[in-house]
BAZA-266091 format. One record per residue (C-alpha): residue in one letter; chain; y, x negated, z. Coordinates in Angstrom, 1 decimal. Layout:
PT;A;A;Y;X;Z
...
This chain:
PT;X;A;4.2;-139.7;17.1
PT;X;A;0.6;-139.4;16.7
PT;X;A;1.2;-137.0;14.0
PT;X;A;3.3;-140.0;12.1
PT;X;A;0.6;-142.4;13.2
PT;X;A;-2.2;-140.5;11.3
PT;X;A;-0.7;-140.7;8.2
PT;X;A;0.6;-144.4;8.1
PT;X;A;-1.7;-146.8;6.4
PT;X;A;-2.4;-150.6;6.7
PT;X;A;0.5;-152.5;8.0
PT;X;A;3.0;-149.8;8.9
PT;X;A;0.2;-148.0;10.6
PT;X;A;-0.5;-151.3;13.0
PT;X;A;3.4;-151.7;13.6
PT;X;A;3.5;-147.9;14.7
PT;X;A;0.1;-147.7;17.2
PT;X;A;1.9;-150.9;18.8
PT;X;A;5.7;-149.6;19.1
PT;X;A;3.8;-145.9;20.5
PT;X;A;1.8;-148.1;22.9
PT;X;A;5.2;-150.6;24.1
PT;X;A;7.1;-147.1;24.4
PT;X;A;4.0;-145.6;26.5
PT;X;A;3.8;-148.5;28.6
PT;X;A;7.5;-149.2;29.4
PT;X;A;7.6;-145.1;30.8
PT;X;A;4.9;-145.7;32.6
PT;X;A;6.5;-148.5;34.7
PT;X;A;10.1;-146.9;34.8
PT;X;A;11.5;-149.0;32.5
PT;X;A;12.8;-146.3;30.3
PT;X;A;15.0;-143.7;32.9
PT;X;A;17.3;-141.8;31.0
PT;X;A;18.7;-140.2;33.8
PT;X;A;19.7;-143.7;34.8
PT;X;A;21.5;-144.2;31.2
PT;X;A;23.4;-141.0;31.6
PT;X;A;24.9;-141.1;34.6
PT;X;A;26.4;-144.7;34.0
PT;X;A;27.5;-143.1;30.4
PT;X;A;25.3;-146.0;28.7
PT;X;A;24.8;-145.7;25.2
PT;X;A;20.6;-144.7;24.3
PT;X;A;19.7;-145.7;21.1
């Protein structure tokens, strides 16, 4: 994602550093356990 970050400009680079830093957060405090998702067959989008 950084890859995609360096390239963005302006607005569309603001929206990406603070989608990468929600995603990065909600990991860090479990929020996003796939495992979890799987094994109750719930969708992942």
């Amino acid at each position: 994602m950084d890859e995609l970050i360096a390239v963005a400009t302006g607005e569309r680079c603001k929206i990406m550093v603070v989608k990468r830093n929600y995603i990065l957060d909600a990991y860090r405090k479990g929020r996003l356990n796939y495992d979890k998702a799987i094994n109750k067959k719930l969708p992942i989008q």
